[in-house]
C-alpha positions in Angstrom: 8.3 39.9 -28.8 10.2 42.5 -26.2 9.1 45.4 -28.1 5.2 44.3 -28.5 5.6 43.7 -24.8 7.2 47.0 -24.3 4.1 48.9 -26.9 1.4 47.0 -24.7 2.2 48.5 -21.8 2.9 51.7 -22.8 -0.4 52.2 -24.7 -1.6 50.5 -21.0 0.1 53.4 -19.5 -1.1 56.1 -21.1 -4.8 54.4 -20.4 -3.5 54.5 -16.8 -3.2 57.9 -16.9 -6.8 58.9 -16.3 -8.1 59.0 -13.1 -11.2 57.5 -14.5 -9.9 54.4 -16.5 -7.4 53.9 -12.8 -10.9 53.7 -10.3 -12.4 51.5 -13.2 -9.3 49.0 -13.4 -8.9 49.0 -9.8 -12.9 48.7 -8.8 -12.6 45.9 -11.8 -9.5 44.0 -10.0 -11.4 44.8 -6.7 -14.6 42.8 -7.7 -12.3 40.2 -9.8 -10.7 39.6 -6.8 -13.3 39.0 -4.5 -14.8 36.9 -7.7 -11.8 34.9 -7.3 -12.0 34.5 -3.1 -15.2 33.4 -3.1 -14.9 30.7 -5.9 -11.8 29.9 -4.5 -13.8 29.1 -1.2 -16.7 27.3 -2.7 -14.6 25.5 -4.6 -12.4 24.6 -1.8 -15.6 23.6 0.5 -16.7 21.5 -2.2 -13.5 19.9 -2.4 -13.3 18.9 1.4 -16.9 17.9 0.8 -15.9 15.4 -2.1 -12.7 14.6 -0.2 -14.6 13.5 2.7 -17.0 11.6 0.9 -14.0 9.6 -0.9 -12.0 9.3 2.2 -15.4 7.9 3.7 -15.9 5.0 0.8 -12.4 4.4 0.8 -12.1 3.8 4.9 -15.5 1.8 4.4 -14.5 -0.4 1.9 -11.1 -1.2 3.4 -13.0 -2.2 6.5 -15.7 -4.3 4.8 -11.9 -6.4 3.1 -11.1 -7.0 6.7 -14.2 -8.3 8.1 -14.6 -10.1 5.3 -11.1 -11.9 4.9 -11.6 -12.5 9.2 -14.7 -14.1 8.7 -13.5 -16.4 6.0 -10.3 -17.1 7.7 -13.0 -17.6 11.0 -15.5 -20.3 9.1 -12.8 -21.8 6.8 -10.7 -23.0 10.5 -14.8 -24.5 11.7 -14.7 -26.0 7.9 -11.4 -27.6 8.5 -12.8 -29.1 11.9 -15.7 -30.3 10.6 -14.5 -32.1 7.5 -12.0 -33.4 10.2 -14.5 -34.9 11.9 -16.6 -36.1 8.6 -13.4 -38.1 7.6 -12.9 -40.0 10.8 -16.8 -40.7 10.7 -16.3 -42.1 6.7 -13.5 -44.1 7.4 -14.6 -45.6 10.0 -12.3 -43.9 12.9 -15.0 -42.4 14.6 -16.2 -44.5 17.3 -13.7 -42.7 20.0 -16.1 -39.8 19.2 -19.5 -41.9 19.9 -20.7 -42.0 23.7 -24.5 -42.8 24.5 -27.5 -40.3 24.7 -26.8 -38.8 28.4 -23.7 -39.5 28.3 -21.7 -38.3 25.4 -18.1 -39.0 24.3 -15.5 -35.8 25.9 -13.4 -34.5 22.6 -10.4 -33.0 23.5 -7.5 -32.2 21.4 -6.1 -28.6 19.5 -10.1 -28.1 18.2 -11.2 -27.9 22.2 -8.9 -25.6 22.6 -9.5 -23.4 19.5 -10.5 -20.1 21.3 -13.0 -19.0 18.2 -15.2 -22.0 19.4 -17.5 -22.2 21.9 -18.0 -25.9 21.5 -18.2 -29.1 19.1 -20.7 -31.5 19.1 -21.3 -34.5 17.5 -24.9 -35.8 17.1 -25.9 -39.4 15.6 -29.1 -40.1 13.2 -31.2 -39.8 15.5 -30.2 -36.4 16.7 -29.0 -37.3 20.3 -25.7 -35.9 21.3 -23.2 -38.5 21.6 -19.6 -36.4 21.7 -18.7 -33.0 22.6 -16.1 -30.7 23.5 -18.1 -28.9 26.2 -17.2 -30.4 29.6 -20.0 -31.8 31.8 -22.6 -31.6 29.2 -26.2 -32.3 31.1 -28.8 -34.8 30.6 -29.5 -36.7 27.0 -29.9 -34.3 24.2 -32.0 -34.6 21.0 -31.5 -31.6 18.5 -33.2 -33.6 15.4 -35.5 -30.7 15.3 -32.9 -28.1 15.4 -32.4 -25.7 12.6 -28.4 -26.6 12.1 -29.7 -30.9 12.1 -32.8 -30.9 10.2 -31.3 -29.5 6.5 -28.5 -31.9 6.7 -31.4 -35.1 7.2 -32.9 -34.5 3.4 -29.6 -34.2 1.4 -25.4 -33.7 1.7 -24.9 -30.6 0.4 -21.0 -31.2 1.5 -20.6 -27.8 2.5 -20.9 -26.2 6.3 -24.5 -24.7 6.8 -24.0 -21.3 8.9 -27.4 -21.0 11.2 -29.4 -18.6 12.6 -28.1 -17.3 15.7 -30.1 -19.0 18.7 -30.0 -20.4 22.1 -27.8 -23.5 22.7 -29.1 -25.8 25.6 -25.8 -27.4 25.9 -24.2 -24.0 26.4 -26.7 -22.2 28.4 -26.4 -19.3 25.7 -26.9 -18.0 22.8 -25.3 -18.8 19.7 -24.6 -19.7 16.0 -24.0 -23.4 14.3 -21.7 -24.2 11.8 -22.7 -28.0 11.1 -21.8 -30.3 8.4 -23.1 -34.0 7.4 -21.3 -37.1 8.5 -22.4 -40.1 6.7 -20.6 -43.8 7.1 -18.8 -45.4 4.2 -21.2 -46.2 2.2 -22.7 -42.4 2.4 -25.8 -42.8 4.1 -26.5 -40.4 7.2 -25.2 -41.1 9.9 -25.3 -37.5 11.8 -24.0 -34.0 12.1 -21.2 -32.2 13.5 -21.6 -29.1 14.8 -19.4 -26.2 15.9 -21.1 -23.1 18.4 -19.5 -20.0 18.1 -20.3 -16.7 19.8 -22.1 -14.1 17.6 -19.9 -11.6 18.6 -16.8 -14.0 17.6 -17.8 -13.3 13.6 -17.3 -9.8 14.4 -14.1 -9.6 16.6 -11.6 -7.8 14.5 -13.2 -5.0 15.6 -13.1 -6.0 19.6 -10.4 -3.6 20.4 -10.6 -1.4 17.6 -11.6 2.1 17.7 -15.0 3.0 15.8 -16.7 5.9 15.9 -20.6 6.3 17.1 -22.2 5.4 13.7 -19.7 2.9 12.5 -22.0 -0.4 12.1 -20.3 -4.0 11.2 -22.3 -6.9 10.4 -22.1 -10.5 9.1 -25.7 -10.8 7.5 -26.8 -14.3 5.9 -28.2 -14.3 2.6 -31.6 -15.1 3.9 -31.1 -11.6 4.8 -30.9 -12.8 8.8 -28.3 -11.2 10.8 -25.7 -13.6 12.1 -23.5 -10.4 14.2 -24.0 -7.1 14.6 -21.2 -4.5 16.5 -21.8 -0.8 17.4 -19.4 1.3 19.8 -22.6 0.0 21.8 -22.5 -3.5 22.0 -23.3 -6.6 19.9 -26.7 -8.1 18.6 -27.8 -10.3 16.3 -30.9 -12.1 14.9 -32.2 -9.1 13.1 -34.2 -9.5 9.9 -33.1 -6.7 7.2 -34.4 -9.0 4.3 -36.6 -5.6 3.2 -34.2 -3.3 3.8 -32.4 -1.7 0.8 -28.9 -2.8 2.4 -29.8 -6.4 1.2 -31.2 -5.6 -1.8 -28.2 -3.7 -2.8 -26.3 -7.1 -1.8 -28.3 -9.2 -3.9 -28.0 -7.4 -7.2 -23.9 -6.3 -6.4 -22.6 -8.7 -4.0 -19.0 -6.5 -3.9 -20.3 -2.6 -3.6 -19.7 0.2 -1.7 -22.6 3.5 -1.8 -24.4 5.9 0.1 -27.9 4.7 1.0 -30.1 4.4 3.9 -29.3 2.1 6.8 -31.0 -0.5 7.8 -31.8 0.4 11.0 -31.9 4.1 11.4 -32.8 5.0 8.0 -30.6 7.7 8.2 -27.6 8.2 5.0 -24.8 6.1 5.0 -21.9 4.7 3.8 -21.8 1.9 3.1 -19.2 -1.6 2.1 -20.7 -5.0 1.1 -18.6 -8.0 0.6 -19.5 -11.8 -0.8 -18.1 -14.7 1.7 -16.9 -16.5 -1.1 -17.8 -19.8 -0.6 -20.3 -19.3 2.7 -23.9 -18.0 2.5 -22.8 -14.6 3.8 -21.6 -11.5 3.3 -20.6 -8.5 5.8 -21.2 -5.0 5.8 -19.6 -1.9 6.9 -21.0 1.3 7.4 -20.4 5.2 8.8 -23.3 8.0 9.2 -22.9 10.4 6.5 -23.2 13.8 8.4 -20.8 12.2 10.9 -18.4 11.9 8.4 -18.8 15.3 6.2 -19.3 17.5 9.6 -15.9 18.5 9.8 -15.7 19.4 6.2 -18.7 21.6 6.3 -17.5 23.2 9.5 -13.8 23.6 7.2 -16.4 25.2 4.7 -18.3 28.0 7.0 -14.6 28.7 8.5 -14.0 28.9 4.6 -17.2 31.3 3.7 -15.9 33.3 6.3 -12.6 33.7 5.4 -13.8 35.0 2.0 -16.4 37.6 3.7 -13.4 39.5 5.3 -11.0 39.0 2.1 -13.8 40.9 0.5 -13.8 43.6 3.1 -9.9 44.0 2.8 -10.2 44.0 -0.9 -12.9 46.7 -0.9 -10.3 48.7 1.6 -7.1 48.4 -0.7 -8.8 49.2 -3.4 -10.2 52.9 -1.9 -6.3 53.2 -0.5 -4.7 51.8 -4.2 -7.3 54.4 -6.2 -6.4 57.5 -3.5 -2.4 56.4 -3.6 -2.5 55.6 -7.6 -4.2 59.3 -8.5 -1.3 61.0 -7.0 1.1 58.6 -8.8 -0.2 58.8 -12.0 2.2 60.1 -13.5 5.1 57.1 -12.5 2.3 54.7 -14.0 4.1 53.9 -16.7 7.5 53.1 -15.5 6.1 51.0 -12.7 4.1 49.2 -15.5 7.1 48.9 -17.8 9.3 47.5 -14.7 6.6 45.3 -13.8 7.1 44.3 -17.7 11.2 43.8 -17.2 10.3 42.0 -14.2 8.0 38.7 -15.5 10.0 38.4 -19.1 12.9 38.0 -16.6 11.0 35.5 -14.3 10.0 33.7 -17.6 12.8 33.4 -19.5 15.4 32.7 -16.2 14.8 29.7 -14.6 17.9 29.9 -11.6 17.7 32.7 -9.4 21.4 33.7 -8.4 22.4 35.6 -5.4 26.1 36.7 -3.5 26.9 37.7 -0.5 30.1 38.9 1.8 31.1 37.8 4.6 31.2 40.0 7.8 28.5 42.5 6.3 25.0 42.6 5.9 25.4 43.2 2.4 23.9 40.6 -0.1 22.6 40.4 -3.3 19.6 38.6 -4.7 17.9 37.9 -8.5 14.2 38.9 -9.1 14.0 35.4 -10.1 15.0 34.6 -6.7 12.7 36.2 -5.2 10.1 34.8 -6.6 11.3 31.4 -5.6 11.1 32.1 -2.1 7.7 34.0 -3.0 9.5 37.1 -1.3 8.7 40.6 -1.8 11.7 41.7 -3.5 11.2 45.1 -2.0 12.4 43.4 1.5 15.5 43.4 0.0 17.6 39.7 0.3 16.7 38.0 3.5 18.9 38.0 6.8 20.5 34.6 7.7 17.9 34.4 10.7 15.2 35.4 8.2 16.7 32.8 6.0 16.9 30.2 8.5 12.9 30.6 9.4 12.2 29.1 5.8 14.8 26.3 5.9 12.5 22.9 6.9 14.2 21.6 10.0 15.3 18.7 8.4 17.8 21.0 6.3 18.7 23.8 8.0 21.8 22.3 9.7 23.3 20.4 6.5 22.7 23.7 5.0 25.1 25.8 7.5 27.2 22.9 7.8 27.7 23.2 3.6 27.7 26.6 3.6 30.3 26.4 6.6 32.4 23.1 4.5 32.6 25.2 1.1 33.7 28.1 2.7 36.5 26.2 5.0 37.8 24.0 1.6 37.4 26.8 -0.7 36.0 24.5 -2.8 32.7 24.6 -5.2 29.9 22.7 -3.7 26.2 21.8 -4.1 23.5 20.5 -1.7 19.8 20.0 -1.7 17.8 21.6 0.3 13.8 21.7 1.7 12.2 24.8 2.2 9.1 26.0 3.8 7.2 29.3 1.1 5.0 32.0 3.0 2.2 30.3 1.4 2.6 27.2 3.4 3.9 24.1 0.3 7.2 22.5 0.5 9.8 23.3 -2.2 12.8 21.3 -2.8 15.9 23.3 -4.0 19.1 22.9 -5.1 22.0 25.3 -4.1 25.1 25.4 -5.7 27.9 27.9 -4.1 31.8 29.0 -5.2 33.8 30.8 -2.5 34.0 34.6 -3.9 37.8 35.5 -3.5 39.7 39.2 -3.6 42.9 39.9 -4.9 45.2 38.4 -2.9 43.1 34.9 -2.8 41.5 35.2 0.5 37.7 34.0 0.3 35.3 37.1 1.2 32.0 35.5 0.2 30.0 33.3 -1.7 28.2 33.3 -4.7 26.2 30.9 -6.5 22.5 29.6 -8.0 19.8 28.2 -6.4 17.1 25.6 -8.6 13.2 24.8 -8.5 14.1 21.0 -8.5 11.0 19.8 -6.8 8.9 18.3 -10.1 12.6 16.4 -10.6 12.6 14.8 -7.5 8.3 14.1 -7.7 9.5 12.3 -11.4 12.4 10.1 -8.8 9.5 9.0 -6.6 7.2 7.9 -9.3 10.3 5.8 -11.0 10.8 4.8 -7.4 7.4 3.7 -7.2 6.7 2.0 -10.7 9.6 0.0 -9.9 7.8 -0.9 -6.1 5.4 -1.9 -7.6 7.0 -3.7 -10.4 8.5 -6.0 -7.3 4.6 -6.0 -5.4 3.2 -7.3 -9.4 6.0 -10.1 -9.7 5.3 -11.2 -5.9 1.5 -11.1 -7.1 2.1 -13.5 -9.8 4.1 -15.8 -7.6 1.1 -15.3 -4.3 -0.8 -18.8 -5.0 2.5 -20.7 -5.7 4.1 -19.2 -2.4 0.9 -20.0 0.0 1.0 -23.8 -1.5 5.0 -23.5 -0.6 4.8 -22.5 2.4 1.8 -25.2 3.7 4.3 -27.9 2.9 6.4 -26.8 5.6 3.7 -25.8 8.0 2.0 -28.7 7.5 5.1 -30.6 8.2 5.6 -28.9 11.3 2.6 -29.6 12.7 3.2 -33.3 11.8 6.6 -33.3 13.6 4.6 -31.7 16.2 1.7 -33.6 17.0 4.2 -36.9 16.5 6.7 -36.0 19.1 3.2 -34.8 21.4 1.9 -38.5 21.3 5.7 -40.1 22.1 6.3 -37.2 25.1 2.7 -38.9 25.9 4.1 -42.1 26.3 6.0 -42.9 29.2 8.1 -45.7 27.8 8.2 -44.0 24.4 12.2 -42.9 23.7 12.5 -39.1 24.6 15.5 -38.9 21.8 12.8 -39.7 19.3 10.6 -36.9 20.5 13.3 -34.6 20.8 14.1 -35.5 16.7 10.6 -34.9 16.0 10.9 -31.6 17.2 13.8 -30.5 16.0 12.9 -31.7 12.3 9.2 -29.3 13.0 12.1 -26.3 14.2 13.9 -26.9 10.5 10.7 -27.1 8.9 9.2 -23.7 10.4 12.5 -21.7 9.7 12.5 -23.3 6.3 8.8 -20.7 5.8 10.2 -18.2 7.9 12.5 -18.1 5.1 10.5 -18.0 2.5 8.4 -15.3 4.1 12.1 -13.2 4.7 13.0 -13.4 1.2 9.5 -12.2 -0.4 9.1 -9.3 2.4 12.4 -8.0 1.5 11.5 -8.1 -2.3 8.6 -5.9 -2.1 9.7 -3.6 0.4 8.9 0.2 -0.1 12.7 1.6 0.5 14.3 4.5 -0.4 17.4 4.0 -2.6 20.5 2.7 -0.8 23.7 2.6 -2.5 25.8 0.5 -0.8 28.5 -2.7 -1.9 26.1 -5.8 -2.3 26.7 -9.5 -2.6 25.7 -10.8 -5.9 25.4 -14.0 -4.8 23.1 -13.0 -2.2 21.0 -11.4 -4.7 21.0 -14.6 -6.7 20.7 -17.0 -4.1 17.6 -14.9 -3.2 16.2 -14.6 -6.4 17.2 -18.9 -6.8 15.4 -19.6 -3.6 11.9 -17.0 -4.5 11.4 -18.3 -8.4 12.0 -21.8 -6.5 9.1 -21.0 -3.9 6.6 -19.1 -6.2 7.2 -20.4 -9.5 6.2 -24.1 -11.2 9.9 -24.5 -12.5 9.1 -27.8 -14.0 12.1 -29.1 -14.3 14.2 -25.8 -15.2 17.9 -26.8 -14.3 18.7 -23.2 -12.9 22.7 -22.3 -12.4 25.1 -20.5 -10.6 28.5 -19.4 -12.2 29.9 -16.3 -10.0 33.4 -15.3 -10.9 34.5 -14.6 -7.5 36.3 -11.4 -9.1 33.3 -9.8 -9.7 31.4 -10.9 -6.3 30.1 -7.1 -5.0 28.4 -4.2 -6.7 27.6 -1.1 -5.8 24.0 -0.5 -6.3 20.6 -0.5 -3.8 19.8 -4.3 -3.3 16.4 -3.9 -3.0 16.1 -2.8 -6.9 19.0 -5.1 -7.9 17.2 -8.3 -6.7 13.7 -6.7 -8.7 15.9 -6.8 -12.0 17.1 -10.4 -11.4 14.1 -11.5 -10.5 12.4 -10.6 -13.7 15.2 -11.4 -15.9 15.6 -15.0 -14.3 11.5 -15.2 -14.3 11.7 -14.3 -18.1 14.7 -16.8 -18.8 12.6 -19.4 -17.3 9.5 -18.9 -18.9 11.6 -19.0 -22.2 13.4 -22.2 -21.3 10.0 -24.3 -20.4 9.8 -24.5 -24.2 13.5 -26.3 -24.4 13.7 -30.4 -24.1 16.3 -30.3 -21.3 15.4 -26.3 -20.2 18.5 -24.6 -18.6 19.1 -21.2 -16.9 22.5 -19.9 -16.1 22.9 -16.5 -13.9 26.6 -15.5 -14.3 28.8 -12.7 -13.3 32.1 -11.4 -14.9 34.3 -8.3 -14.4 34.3 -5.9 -16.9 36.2 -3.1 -18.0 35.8 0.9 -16.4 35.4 -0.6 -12.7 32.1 -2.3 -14.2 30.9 -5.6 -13.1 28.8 -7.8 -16.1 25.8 -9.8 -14.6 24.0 -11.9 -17.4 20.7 -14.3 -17.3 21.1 -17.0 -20.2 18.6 -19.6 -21.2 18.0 -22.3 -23.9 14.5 -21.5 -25.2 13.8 -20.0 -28.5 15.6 -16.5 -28.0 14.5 -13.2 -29.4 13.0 -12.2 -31.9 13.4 -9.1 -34.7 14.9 -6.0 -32.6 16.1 -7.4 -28.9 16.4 -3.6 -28.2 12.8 -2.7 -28.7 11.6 -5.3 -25.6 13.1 -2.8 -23.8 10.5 -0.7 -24.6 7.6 0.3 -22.6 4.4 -1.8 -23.2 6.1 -3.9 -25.3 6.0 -7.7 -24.6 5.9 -10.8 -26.2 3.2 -12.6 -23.6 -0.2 -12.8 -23.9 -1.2 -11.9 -20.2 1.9 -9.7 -19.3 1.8 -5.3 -19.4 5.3 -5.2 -20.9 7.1 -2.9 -18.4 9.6 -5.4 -17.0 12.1 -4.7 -18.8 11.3 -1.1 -19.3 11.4 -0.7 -15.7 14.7 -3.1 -15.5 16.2 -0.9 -17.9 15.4 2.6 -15.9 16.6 0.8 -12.5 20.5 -0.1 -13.9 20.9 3.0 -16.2 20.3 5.4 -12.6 22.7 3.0 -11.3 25.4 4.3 -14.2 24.9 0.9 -16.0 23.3 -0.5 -19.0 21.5 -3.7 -20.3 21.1 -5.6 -23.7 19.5 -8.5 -24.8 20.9 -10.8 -27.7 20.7 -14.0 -29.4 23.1 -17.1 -28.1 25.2 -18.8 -31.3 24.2 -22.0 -29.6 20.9 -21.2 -29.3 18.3 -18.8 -26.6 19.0 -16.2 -25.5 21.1 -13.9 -23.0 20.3 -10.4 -21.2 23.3 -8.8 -19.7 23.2 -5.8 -17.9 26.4 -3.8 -15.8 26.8 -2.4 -12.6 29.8 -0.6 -10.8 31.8 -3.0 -9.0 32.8 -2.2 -5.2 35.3 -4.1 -3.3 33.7 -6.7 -0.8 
């Protein structure tokens, strides 16, 4: 392979030997060149085109999510009052909430003072007003013609109707109704309650945020009626875009994001629609389109332009390289043949290596080195200032400071280190030195290698990352169980709370009982605070920290999330720490992941069992090694135990089979391993080692 190397260029050195075939080959690399520029910058204007465009949809969509989980949370807290209100009507409470026509009932309470809402009324059969929040309501009110009253009359749809917005004579202003049925015990009518809420209320996560010009939200109906509308401008609402494409885009993709016209200025736009699941709504986000590529086309021209005076340069080396290269023509070919020597050694070597002596300016550096630090090896190895400029700050001073520790211990060393190239990317490198000595054993310099190991520590952030979100798909399969979990306690609370409210209300009422009251609604909310803790910390996006760690902390925590986000149903789940083996060294974090999935896995297993059992213990074991182990009762393993290690292999119908895989990678960085086997007795056992670390 050399020597055909070698024969190529040699036959391309004697080609280079006419002054005709050089001006061709240069003129050729000239044009190629500018070829290249010019792609490279349409190309490259393109791309901050497309990446515009994507950045656009993305920030569109993610915007569209938020109105749309505010507005639900917004209309599912009116829901909650309403149906409060329907059940005190049904069972027959609700007579503290009927005054007269003229004179209507004053509600008070925690839904008067909800800050979303405008006002509650109640209206009877008949449609007069006979309760409301809003203090000194005027004169008798009818609203049986009303748009929020009258489709309530005909049938109970048992759902809260979201109206048109509209002007509300017992507010003085306008505003939109979210009204629901009441009907007596035996279910016939017997009124409406209604909630008014300002227009610009449905809109409000954006109140204080910054939007730009052209950003539009809306909360639209789907009888295609606007219910908000917010600009950088103002607010509005009442529009009708039934016949703009905007809602006909909703109606046959209720969850889309695309570039069409809006429904206002006509002009292109991004656009984010989003379903209110369970409300006759949906809200949409949008952004002007040249607003949002007209920094990447003014990137492009700045691009365009760039290229036009790389092509002037490129014409100007190349009349210099063809005057220079006719008067060199005949070193052609040992330039071409070194240029040869130079790229088998930059392919083949993959460390550069370099020396230098202390006190002098003398140093030494590999071509592959060189190339590392894309310098011109011509320069000659750089300076220590020179060297310094390339060092990202974040480095430069535990560089010196190992270059100054190897040096003073005389010892081999190795560090990392990030640099900055001439062309502007990050490189991370590894430099390993050894103290040069001379004869009589006094150090004089150092010598050593210096690694490429940036695609090695890109691979560490993607196993970093599959296991993140490893931890974010476990929390995802406990989300539903955790939300019911935590409303026992808050709803518990607010029991305590509203309990000790009425005896603190009572001026012969026993304070001690009041205090109790509230201290049982403190246990209860620290009970979900809790909870909360304990998942935030499991899916927490950490770097690695090695550090001694409690192993029954990680169990207790692992315990206390299965026993939060999982339907255990009845799985008897123990605890037996040998308190010689009660710290490891290892990152919590990823430590608590592996648990977590093992104990999730054990108990899944040991549903199956009559009496189901799961035992978490921890053992010493030999070479400083601590044994942690996850045992069930269930059925146990079966064929190869080893091969559910696997990736993608699983044994559950709904599960991607890279728990394990990604259990295994977490304990074998840690300098462990793990194994699964069969119990004699019966289920089955995965074990897995760590290095122990005194507590």
């Amino acid at each position: 392979m050399h020597g055909s190397t070698r024969s190529g260029l040699r036959e391309g050195a004697r080609h280079l030997g006419s002054s005709r075939g050089t001006t061709a080959i240069i003129a050729l690399a000239a044009l190629l060149l500018a070829a290249f520029v010019w792609a490279a910058a349409l190309y490259q204007s393109d791309f901050e085109r497309r990446t515009a465009e994507r950045g656009a949809m993305a920030q569109v969509t993610f915007r569209a999510i938020m109105l749309q989980q505010y507005v639900t949370r917004t209309l599912d807290a009116a829901n909650i009052a309403t149906l409060h209100v329907a059940e005190i009507e049904e069972d027959g409470r609700g007579a503290a909430l009927r005054g007269s026509a003229g004179r209507p009932a004053r509600i008070s309470g925690p839904i008067a003072r909800n800050p979303s809402f405008l006002g509650l009324s109640v209206a009877d059969a008949r449609g007069e007003i006979v309760a409301t929040t809003v203090p000194g309501a005027g004169p008798a009110i009818n609203v049986r013609g009303h748009p929020a009253f009258m489709p309530h009359v005909a049938r109970d749809t048992d759902s809260l109707f979201v109206s048109k917005p509209g002007f509300s004579r017992i507010l003085g202003r306008n505003s939109v109704w979210l009204s629901r049925r009441l009907n007596r015990s035996d279910g016939a009518f017997d009124g409406v309650v209604a909630i008014n809420m300002d227009p610009a209320q449905l809109t409000g996560i954006y109140d204080q945020a910054a939007i730009s010009t052209s950003d539009v939200a809306s909360v639209v109906g789907l009888d295609g009626i606007i219910r908000s509308r917010r600009t950088r401008n103002g607010i509005s609402s009442g529009e009708d875009i039934s016949k703009s494409r905007a809602f006909a885009v909703e109606a046959q993709s209720p969850n889309t994001t695309y570039l069409g016209p809006g429904a206002f200025d006509g002009q292109p736009r991004y656009v984010s629609e989003r379903h209110i699941a369970g409300y006759p709504l949906f809200v949409s986000y949008s952004v002007r389109q040249d607003e949002v590529l007209e920094p990447a086309r003014h990137r492009g021209r700045l691009f365009l332009l760039a290229a036009g005076l790389v092509t002037l340069l490129d014409a100007l080396l190349a009349v210099i390289l063809i005057v220079v290269l006719r008067r060199r023509e005949q070193r052609a070919s040992v330039l071409a043949a070194a240029k040869a020597q130079l790229e088998e050694a930059q392919r083949v070597g993959q460390i550069g290596d370099w020396a230098f002596r202390l006190n002098s300016t003398e140093a030494r550096w590999s071509p592959e080195l060189f190339r590392l630090y894309e310098r011109d090896p011509q320069l000659g190895a750089p300076s220590a200032q020179d060297f310094e400029q390339w060092l990202h700050p974040a480095s430069a001073k535990a560089h010196w400071d190992a270059v100054a520790r190897t040096l003073e211990t005389g010892e081999a060393g190795s560090w990392e280190v990030m640099v900055r190239l001439p062309s502007g990317g990050l490189r991370n490198h590894l430099i390993s030195a050894v103290p040069t000595r001379d004869e009589q054993g006094r150090i004089t310099g150092l010598h050593g290698t210096t690694q490429d190991v940036t695609e090695r520590k890109k691979l560490e952030s993607l196993q970093a990352e599959v296991a993140h979100l490893g931890r974010v798909e476990a929390m995802n399969a406990m989300a539903a169980t955790l939300a019911h979990e935590l409303n026992q306690p808050l709803t518990a609370a607010s029991n305590y709370l509203f309990g000790s409210r009425r005896m603190l209300l009572k001026p012969d009422a026993p304070r001690a009982d009041a205090i109790g009251g509230l201290e049982a609604a403190r246990e209860q909310i620290g009970l979900a605070a809790e909870i909360i803790r304990r998942a935030r910390a499991m899916v927490a996006k950490e770097p690695t920290k090695m550090a001694p760690v409690s192993i029954a902390e990680i169990v207790d925590d692992a315990i206390t999330l299965l026993a939060a986000g999982e339907k255990l149903g009845g799985i008897q789940l123990r605890r037996a720490l040998s308190p010689e083996a009660s710290c490891v060294l290892a990152d919590r974090i990823q430590v608590q992941q592996v648990v977590m999935n093992l104990a999730r896995n054990a108990c899944e297993a040991a549903a199956e069992a009559i009496h189901p059992q799961v035992t978490i213990a921890s053992n010493r074991a030999e070479d400083g090694f601590v044994c942690i182990s996850i045992e069930d009762n269930g059925p146990g393993f079966p064929g190869d135990a080893d091969q559910l290690f696997s990736p993608f292999v699983t044994g559950k119908s709904d599960g991607l089979g890279l728990g394990l895989s990604i259990s295994r990678t977490i304990i074998e960085a840690h300098g462990g391993r793990i194994w699964a086997e069969n119990r004699s007795e019966g289920g089955g056992r995965v074990s897995f080692t760590l290095p122990f670390a005194a507590p």
